[in-house]
C-alpha positions as CSV (number, residue, x, y, z in Angstrom):
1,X,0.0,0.0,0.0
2,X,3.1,2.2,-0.2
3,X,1.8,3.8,-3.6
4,X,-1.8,4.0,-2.4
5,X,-4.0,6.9,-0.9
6,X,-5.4,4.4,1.8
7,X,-8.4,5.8,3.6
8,X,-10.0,2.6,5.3
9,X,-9.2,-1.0,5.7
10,X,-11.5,-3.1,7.0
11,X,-11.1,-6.5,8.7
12,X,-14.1,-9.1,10.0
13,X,-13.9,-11.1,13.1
14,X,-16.2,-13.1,15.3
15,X,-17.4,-10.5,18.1
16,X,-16.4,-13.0,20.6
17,X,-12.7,-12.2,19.4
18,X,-12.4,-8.6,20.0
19,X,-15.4,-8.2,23.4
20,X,-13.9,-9.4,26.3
21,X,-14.3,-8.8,30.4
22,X,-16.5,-5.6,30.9
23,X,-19.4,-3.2,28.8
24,X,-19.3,-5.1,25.2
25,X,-18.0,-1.7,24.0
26,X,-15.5,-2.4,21.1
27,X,-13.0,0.8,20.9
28,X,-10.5,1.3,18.7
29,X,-7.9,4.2,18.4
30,X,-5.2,5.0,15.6
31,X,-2.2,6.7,15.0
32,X,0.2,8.9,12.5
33,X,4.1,8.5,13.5
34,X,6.6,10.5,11.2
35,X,10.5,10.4,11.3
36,X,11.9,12.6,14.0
37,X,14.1,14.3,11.6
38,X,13.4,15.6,8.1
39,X,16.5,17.4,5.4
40,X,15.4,19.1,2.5
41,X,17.5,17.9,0.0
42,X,20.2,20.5,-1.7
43,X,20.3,18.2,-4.9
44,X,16.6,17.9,-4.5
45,X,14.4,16.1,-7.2
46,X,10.8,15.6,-7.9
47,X,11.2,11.8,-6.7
48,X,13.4,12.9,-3.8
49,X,13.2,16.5,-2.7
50,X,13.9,15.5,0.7
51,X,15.6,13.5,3.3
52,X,14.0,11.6,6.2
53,X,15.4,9.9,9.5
54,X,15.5,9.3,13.2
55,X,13.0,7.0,15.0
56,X,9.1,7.2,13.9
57,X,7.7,9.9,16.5
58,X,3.4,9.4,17.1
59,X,2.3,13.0,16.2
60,X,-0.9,12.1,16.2
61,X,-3.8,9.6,17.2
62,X,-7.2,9.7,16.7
63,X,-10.5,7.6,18.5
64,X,-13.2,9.3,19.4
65,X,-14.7,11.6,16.5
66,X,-14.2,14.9,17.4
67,X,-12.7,14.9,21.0
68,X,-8.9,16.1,19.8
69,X,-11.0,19.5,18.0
70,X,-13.2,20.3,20.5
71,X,-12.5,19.3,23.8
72,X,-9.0,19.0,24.0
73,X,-7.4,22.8,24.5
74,X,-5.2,24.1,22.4
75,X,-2.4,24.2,24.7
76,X,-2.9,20.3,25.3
77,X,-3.0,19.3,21.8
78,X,0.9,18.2,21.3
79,X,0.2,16.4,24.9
80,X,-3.2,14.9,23.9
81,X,-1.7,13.7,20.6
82,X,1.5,12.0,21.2
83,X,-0.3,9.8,24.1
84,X,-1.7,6.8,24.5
85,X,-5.6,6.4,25.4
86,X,-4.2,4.8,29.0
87,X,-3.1,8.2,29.9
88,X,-6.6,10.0,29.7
């Protein structure tokens, strides 16, 4: 999928599989990790116009539709975004 604009995948699975102790709720949470560093390229072309490395940093992660735009405040959003949901 390295070529691809990828907005959804999808995957099936017996509800027993993914419900366990607790409400029945299913959550599920994502999240966007780039390279810590990134070079513009001096020799830069269209294929290559920049340089990328370092460990993958989470810049962002998303669950809950809508929580990181409005309820989070704008001086916690680098907090709220490079945690995980245990942390809330």
């Amino acid at each position: 999928l390295a070529d691809k604009n990828v907005t959804a995948l999808s995957i099936e699975v017996p509800k027993a599989c993914v419900t366990g102790e607790g409400n029945g709720v299913i959550g599920s949470w994502t999240t966007a990790s780039l390279p810590q560093a990134r070079i513009l390229n001096p020799d830069a072309t269209f294929a290559k116009p920049e340089t990328n490395g370092g460990a993958m940093t989470q810049v962002s992660r998303l669950g809950s539709p809508l929580v990181n735009e409005l309820v989070i405040g704008i001086g916690d959003k680098d907090k709220f975004s490079t945690s995980h949901p245990s942390a809330d």
